[in-house]
C-alpha positions, 0 to 999 in steps of 0.5 A: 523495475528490476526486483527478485520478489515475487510478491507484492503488497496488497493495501487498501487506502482510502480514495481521498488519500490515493488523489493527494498522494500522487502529488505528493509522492512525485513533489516529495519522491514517496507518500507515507500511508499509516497502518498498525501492522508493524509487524508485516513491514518489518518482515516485508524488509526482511524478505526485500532487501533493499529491492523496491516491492510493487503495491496493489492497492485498493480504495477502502471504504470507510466503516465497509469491511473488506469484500472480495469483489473491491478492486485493485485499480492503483500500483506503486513500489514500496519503497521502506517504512518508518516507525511512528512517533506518537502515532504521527510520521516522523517527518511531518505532514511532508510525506503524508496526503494532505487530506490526511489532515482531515482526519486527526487520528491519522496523523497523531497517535493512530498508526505504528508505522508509515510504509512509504510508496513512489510511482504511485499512479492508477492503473490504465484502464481495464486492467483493475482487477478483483482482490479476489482475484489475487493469491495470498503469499506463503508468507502473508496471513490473508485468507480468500474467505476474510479479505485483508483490512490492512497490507498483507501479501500477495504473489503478483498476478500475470495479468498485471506483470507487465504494469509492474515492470514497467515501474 
């Protein structure tokens, strides 16, 4: 990946939806994840053009909020995002992990926005990483002392440069 950004996406996604999401997105070209910060993906378009982003991201844990010691252990390229419609994706369950389907609100009135990733895969081993590890970007909101509960922006860490180019 050839890209002029110098941040990248920090997300945490449920693990279930990470597992079906990698089949997904390589049967549809991208999987679509919710989230309710319309704002930051609007803003993150702005800044990219039309450049993919890389995305760290890290299994989030149901009813657990965010701890600086979760890891990022999954990498992918932000590709664009779509508004919801009634909370659902306006395509359908084609984009979404199956496992989504488990969980209605997430598919019906939930989200504002569904931000769609390709080359979802984890990342080899020992190369995950602590959140608390990363460095918010100037023009994120996330602070080390309340680790983020949606995406938000980070510069992309040395340690993982290489599994970002390698996208």
């Amino acid at each position: 990946m050839t890209t002029p950004t110098d941040f990248a996406i920090l997300a945490p996604v449920p693990q279930v939806h990470l597992d079906d999401g990698v089949a997904v997105a390589a049967r549809e070209g991208f999987v679509a994840f919710g989230s309710r910060k319309w704002e930051l993906f609007r803003k993150i378009d702005e800044l990219r053009r039309t450049q993919p982003v890389p995305v760290l991201i890290y299994p989030s844990h149901e009813d657990i909020l965010g701890k600086l010691a979760f890891r990022v252990c999954w990498i992918g390229e932000y590709v664009g995002h779509v508004e919801s419609v009634a909370g659902a994706h306006p395509d359908g369950m084609c984009h979404r992990p199956p496992s989504t389907a488990d969980h209605p609100s997430d598919n019906r009135g939930y989200w504002a926005v569904f931000w769609h990733v390709r080359k979802l895969a984890p990342l080899p081993s020992g190369k995950d990483m602590s959140i608390g590890e990363l460095q918010a970007h100037a023009s994120g909101t996330w602070r080390k002392n309340a680790p983020p509960r949606g995406p938000d922006l980070v510069y992309v860490p040395p340690e993982l440069a290489s599994e970002v180019a390698a996208l």
